[in-house]
LUMTIVEX-688286 format. One record per residue (C-alpha): x, y, z. Coordinates in steps of 0.1 Angstrom, whole numbers, padded with zeros to 4 digits, always signed. Each point is the difference from the previous one (the first is absolute). Layout:
XYZ/...
% end
This chain:
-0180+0127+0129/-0022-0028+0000/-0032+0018-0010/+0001+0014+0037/+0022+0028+0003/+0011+0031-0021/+0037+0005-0012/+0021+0021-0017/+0028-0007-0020/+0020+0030-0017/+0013+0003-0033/+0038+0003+0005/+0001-0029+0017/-0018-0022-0025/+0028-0018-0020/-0026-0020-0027/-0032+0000-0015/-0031-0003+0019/-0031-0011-0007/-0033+0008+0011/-0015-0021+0021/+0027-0029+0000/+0012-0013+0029/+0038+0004+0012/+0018-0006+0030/+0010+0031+0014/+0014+0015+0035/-0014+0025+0026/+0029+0028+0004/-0020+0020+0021/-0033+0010+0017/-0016+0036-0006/-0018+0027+0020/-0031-0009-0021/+0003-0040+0006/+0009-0002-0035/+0032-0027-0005/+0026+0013-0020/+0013-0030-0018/+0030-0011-0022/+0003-0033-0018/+0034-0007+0002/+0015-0019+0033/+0012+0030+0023/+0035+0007+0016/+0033-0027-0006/-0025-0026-0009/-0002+0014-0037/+0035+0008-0005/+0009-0037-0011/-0024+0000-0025/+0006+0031-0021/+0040-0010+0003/-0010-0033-0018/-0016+0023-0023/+0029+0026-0006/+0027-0034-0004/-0024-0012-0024/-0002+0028-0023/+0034+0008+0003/+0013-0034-0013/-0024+0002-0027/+0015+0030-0012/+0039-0008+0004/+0000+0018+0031/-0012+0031-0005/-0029+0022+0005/-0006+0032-0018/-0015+0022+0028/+0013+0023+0012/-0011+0031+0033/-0012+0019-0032/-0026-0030-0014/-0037+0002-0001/-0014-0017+0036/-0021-0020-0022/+0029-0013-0018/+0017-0009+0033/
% end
């Protein structure tokens, strides 16, 4: 976090590919025990809804209105 502080960003919550040492905007989500940040890098609460609705319409008309997921499809798939 601008070479000054330590964070921490956890692997189910990390929805693309990362690169070492590029530089992303992320968010803080919360403040540990250790002063560690735990971070996510998408926006947090209603403010990211919008965007991945967008996202669902978009794929959907692309594909005549249907998605084949179902509660049985791999998370990564989803």
């Amino acid at each position: 976090m601008n070479n000054a502080h330590w964070g921490v960003l956890y692997e189910n919550e990390i929805f693309r590919h990362l690169s070492s040492g590029k530089q992303t905007k992320g968010y803080i989500k919360k403040i540990r025990k250790d002063d560690k940040f735990v971070l996510i890098l998408q926006s947090p609460g209603y403010q990211n809804v919008d965007e991945v609705s967008r996202e669902i319409l978009d794929i959907l008309e692309k594909n005549n209105g249907i998605i084949k997921l179902t509660d049985k499809s791999n998370p990564k798939d989803i």
